[in-house]
C-alpha positions as CSV (number, residue, x, y, z in Angstrom):
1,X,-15.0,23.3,-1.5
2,X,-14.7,20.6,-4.3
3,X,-11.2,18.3,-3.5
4,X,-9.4,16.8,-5.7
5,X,-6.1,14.1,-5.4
6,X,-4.2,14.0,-8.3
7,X,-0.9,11.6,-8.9
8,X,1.9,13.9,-9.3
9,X,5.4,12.9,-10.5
10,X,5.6,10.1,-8.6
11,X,2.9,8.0,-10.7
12,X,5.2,6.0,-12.5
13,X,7.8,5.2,-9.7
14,X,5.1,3.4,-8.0
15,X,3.8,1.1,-10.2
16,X,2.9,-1.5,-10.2
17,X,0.6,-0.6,-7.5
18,X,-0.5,2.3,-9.6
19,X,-1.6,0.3,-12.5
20,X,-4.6,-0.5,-10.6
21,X,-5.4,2.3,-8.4
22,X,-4.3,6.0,-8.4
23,X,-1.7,7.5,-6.0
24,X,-4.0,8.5,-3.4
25,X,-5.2,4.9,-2.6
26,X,-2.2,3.5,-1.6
27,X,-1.6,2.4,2.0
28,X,0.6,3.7,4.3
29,X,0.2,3.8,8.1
30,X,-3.2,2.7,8.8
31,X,-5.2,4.4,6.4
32,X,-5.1,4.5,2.4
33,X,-3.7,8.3,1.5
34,X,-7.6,9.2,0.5
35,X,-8.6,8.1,3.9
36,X,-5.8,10.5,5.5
37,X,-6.9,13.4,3.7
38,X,-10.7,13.0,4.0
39,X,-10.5,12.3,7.8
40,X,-8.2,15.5,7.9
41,X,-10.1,18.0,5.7
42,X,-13.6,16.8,6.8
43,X,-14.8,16.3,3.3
44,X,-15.0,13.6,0.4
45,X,-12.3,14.0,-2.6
46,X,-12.5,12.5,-5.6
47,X,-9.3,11.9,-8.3
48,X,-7.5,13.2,-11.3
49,X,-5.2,10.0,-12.7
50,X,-5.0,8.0,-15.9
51,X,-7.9,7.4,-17.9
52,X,-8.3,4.1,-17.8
53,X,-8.9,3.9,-13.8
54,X,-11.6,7.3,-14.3
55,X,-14.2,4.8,-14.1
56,X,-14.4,3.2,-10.7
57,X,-12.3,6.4,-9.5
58,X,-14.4,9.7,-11.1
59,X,-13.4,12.9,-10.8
60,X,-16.0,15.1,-9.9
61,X,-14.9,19.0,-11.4
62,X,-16.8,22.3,-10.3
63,X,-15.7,25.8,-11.3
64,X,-13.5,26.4,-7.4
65,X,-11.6,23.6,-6.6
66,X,-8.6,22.9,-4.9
67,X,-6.5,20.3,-6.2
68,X,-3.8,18.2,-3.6
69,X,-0.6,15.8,-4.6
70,X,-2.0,12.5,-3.3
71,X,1.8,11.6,-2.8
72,X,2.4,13.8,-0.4
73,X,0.8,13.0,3.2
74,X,-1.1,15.3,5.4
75,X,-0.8,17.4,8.5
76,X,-2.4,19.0,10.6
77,X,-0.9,22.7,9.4
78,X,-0.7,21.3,5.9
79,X,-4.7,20.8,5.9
80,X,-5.3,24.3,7.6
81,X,-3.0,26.1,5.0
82,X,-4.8,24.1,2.3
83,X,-8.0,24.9,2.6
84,X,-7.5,28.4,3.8
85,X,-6.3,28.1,-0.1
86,X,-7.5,31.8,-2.0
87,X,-8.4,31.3,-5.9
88,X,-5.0,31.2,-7.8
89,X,-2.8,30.1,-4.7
90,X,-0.6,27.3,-4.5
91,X,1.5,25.4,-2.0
92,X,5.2,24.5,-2.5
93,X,6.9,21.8,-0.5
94,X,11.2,21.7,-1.7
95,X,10.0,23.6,-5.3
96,X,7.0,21.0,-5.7
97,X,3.1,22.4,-5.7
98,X,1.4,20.1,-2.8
99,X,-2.4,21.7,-3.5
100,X,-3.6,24.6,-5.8
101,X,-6.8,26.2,-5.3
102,X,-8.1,26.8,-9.2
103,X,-11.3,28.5,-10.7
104,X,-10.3,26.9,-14.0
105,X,-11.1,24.0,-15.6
106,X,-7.9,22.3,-16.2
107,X,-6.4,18.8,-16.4
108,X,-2.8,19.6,-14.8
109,X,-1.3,21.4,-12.4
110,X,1.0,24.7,-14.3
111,X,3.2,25.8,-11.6
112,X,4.0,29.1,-13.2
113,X,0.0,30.3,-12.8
114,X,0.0,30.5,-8.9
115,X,1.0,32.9,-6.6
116,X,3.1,30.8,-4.4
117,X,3.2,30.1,-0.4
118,X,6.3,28.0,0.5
119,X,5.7,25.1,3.4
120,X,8.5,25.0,5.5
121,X,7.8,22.4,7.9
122,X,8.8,18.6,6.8
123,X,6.6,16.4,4.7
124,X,6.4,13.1,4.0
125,X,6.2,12.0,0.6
126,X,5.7,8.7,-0.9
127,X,7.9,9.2,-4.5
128,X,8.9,5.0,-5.1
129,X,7.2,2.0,-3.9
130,X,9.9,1.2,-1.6
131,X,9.1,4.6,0.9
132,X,5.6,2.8,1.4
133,X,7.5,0.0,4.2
134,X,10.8,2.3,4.7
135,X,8.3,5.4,5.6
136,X,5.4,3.6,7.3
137,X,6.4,3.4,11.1
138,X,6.4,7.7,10.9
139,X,2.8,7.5,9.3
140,X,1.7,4.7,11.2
141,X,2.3,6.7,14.5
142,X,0.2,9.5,12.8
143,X,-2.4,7.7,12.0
144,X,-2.4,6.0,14.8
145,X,-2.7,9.3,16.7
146,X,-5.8,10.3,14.3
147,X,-7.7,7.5,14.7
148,X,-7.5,7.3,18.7
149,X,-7.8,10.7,19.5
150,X,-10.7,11.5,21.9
151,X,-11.4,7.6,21.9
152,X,-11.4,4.7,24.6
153,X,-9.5,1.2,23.6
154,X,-11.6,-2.0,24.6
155,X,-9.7,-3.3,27.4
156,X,-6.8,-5.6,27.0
157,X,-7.6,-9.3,27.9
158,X,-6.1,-10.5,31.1
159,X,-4.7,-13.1,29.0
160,X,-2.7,-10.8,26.9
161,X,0.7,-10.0,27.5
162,X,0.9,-6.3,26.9
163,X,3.9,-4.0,27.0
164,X,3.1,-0.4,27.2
165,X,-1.0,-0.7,26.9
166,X,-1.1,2.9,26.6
167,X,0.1,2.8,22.9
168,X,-2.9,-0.5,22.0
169,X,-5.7,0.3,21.0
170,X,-8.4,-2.6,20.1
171,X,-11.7,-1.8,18.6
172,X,-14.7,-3.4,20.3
173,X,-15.7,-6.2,17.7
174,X,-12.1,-7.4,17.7
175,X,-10.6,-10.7,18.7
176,X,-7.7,-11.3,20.6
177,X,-6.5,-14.5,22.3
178,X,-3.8,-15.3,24.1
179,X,-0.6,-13.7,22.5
180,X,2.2,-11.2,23.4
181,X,1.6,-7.2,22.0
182,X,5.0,-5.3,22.6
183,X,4.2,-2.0,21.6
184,X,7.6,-0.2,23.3
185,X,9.0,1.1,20.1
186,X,5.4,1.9,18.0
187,X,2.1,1.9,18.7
188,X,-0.2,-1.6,18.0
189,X,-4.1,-1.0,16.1
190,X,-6.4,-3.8,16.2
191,X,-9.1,-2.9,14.0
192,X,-13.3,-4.0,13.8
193,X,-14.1,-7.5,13.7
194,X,-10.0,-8.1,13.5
195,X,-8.7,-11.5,15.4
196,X,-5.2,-12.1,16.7
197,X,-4.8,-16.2,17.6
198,X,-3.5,-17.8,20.3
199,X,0.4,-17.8,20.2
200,X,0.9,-15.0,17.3
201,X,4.3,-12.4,18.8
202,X,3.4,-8.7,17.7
203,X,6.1,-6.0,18.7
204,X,4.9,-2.7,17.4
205,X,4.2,-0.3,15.2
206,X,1.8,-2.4,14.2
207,X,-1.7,-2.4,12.5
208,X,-4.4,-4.9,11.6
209,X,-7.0,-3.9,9.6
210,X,-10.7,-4.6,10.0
211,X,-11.9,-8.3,9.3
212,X,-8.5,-9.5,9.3
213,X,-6.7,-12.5,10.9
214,X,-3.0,-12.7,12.5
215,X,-3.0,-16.8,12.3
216,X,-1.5,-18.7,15.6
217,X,2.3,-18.5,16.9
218,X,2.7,-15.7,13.9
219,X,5.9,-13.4,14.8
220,X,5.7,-10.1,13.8
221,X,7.9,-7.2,13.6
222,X,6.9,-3.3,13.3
223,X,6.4,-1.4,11.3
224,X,3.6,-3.5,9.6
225,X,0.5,-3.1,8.3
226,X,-1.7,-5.7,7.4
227,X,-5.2,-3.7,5.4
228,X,-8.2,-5.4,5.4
229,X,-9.9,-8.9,4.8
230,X,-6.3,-10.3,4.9
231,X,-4.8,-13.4,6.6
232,X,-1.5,-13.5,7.8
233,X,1.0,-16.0,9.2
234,X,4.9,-16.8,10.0
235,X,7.2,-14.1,9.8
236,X,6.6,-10.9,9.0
237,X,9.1,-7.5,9.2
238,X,8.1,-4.3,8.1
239,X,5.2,-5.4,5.7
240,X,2.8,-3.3,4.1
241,X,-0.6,-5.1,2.4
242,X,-3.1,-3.1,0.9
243,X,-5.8,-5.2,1.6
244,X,-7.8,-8.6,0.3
245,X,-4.3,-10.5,0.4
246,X,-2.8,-13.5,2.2
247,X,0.0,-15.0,3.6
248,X,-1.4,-17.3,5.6
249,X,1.5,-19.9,6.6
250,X,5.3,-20.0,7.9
251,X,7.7,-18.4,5.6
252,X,9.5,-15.1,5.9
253,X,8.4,-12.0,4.4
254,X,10.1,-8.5,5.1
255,X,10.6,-5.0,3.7
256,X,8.1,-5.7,1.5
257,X,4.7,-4.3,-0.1
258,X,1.5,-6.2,-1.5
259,X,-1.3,-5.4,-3.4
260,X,-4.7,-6.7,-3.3
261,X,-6.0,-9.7,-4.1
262,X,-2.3,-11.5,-3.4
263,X,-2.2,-15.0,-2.5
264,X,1.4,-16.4,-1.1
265,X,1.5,-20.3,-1.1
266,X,2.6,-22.1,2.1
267,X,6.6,-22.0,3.3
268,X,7.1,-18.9,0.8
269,X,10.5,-17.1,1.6
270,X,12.0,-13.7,0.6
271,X,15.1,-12.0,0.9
272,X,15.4,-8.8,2.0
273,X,19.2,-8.6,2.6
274,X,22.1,-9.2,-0.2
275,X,24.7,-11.8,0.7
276,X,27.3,-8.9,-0.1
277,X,24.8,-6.5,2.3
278,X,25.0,-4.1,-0.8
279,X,22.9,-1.6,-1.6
280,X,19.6,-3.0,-3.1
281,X,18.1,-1.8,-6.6
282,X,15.0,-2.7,-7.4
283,X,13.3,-2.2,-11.2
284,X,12.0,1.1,-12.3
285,X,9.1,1.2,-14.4
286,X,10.4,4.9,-14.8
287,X,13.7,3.8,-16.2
288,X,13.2,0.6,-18.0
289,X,16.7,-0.3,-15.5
290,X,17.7,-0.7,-11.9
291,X,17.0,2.3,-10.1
292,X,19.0,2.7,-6.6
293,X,17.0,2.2,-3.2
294,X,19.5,3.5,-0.4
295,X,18.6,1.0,1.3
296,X,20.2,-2.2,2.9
297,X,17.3,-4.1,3.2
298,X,14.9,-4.4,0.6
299,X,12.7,-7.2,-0.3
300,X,9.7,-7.7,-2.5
301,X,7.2,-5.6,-4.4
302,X,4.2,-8.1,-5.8
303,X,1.5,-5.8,-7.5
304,X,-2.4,-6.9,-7.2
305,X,-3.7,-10.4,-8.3
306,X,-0.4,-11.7,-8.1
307,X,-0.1,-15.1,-6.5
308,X,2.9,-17.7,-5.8
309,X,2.9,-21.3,-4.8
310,X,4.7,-23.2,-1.9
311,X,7.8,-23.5,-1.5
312,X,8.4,-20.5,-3.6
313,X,11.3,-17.8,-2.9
314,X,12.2,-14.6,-4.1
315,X,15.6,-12.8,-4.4
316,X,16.2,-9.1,-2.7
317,X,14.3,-6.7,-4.3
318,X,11.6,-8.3,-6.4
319,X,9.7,-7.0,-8.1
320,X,6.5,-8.6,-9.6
321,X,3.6,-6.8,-11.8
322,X,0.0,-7.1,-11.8
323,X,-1.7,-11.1,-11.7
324,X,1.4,-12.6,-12.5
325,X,1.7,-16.5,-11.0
326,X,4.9,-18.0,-9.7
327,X,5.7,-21.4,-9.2
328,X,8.6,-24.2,-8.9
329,X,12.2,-24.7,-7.9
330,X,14.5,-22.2,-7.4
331,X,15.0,-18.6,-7.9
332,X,12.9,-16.5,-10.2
333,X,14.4,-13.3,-12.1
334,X,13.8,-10.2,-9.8
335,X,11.8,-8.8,-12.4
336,X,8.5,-10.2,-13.0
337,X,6.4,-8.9,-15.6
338,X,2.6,-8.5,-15.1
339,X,0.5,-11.5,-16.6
340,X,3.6,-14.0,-16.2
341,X,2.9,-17.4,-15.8
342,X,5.8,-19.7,-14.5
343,X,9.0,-19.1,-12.6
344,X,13.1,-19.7,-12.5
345,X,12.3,-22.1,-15.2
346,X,11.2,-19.8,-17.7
347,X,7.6,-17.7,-18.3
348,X,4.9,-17.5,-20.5
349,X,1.9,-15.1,-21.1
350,X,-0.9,-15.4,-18.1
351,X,-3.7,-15.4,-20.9
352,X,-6.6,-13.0,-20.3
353,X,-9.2,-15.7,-20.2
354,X,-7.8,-17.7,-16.8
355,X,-6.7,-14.2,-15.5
356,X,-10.7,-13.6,-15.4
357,X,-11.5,-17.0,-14.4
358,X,-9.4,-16.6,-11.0
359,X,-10.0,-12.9,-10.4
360,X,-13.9,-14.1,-10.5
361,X,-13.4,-16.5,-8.1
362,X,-11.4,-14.9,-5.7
363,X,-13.4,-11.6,-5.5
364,X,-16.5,-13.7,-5.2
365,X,-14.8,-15.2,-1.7
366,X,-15.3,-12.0,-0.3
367,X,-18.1,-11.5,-1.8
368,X,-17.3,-9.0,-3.9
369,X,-17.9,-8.9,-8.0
370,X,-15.3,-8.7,-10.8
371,X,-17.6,-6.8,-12.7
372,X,-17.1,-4.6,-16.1
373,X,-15.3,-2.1,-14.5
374,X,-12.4,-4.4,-13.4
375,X,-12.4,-6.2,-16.3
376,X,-11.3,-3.5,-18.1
377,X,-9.0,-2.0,-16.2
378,X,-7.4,-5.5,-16.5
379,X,-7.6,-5.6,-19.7
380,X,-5.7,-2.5,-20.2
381,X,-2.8,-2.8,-18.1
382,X,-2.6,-6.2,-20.1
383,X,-2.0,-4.1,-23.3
384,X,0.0,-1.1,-21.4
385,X,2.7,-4.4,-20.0
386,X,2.7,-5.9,-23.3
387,X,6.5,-4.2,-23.8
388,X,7.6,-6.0,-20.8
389,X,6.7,-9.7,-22.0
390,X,10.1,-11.1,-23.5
391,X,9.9,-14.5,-22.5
């Protein structure tokens, strides 16, 4: 059976991440959304989104496919009912199709054309960028439970403090020293060729990607989830990073989410609770305004090649586009177009030319290459986020 993730509704509520990537690469728990559904249905997908990101993420059509809302996560009896799918059958979660299984070739999903099998049982959906820290402890503890089924932890170093080693699981290539893993309230993943150093505080849920670093006397809070090749330091509570990101230093970061390729400069702070303890809002790519969050605690949304300097801080619910960079005194606006350059004292336009010049660098680091493919996709979103550039 040919799978394929498509991006739903909830495409434009999470941008900026989804300027960059489609829905179904998005992070959550351990695993991207792609990874959660591949692992699940025992078979590649590839992805219907916007054209622009076709490219490095191809769709791949036949005439019988069955075609999934990467916003919604998987389960166990989801995947079963999905690919038990018959020709012209679709699955509704709450009046929203979750998968359709189509002989035609067609670009969207029509509701009205399937015969329709309600799913009863609850889902989690990821509809705005804020559900990706406020949900992640529930699909942490899924994936957590995915990825260790059937499997044997490396043992715990005697120098470790553990708290309930039953929920730690530490993949053989990984590193870690001497520190304190508390995984009481959520379980704790240390992934291949991750290292933990001496000092670093971890309570769970917790998860650290493969080739990643949790930097000495780091105190960190569940749920978090730091993806791969990143480096991490201070304080962190309730994080998400995709991946390819640091924060390598002291500084406080909570209820937040970063892209890839995110650099935050030493001592850099954020709020995640209002003086008032209001309700956070946080801006809405959907809405052009402040959309409500529900939540108490919100704190910043930095989209990929985004970078700050020291020193820097960031207001409850911030939200910052794609390779924007923020530096100075003070406070910047909690709206932070993509390509910025500057901060509380006023912005300009990140010009194309150094945006390549860094994003070559940086991707070369890990040995990776900014290559055609990227360029363009950067190239676009520069044009799409012209609108937002009123400097």
């Amino acid at each position: 059976m040919n799978y394929i993730l498509f991006d739903g509704t909830s495409r434009n509520n999470l941008l900026p991440f989804t300027y960059t990537r489609p829905v179904a690469d998005i992070r959550i728990g351990i695993l991207t959304i792609r990874e959660k559904w591949e692992k699940m249905l025992g078979s590649k997908t590839s992805t219907l989104t916007k054209s622009y990101l076709q490219e490095k993420y191809p769709l791949v059509k036949t005439t019988d496919e069955i075609l999934i809302n990467a916003s919604y996560l998987p389960t166990q009896s989801l995947v079963e009912l999905v690919k038990n799918l018959k020709d012209n059958e679709a699955v509704y979660y709450q009046s929203e199709v979750v998968a359709v299984h189509t002989s035609d070739r067609q670009e969207e999903v029509h509701q009205k054309d399937y015969d329709k099998i309600d799913f009863n049982e609850e889902l989690l959906q990821i509809k705005n960028t804020w559900d990706i820290f406020s949900l992640n402890d529930q699909a942490l503890k899924a994936d957590f439970k995915l990825l260790t089924k059937g499997r044997k932890s490396a043992p715990i170093p005697v120098e470790v403090h553990a708290k309930n080693p039953d929920n730690i699981f530490i993949e053989d290539s990984a590193e870690v020293n001497v520190c304190s893993l508390n995984a009481e309230n959520g379980p704790i993943y240390i992934g291949r060729k991750a290292t933990i150093m001496e000092g670093s505080m971890i309570r769970g849920g917790f998860a650290l990607l493969e080739n990643s670093v949790v930097k000495m006397g780091a105190k960190i809070y569940g749920a978090t989830t730091i993806g791969p090749y990143s480096k991490v330091g201070g304080e962190l509570n309730n994080v998400v990073l995709f991946g390819y990101s640091n924060k390598g230093h002291d500084g406080f970061l909570g209820n937040s989410v970063i892209g890839e390729w995110c650099n935050l400069g030493a001592d850099t702070n954020n709020s995640n609770l209002k003086n008032n303890y209001a309700e956070v809002r946080l801006w809405s790519y959907e809405t052009q305004g402040f959309a409500k969050t529900g939540l108490q605690f919100c704190g910043l949304m930095m989209g990929d090649h985004s970078k700050c300097g020291i020193n820097t801080m960031f207001n409850t619910g911030t939200v910052i586009g794609v390779s924007a960079n923020i530096f100075g005194d003070g406070f910047p606006r909690n709206f932070i177009p993509s390509f910025s350059w500057g901060g509380a004292a006023g912005f300009s336009t990140y010009q194309m030319k150094k945006v390549k010049e860094v994003a070559q660098v940086v991707m070369s680091r890990r040995n990776l290459a900014f290559d055609a493919v990227e360029k363009r996709i950067l190239a676009h979103v520069f044009e799409l986020t012209k609108e937002f550039r009123h400097y």
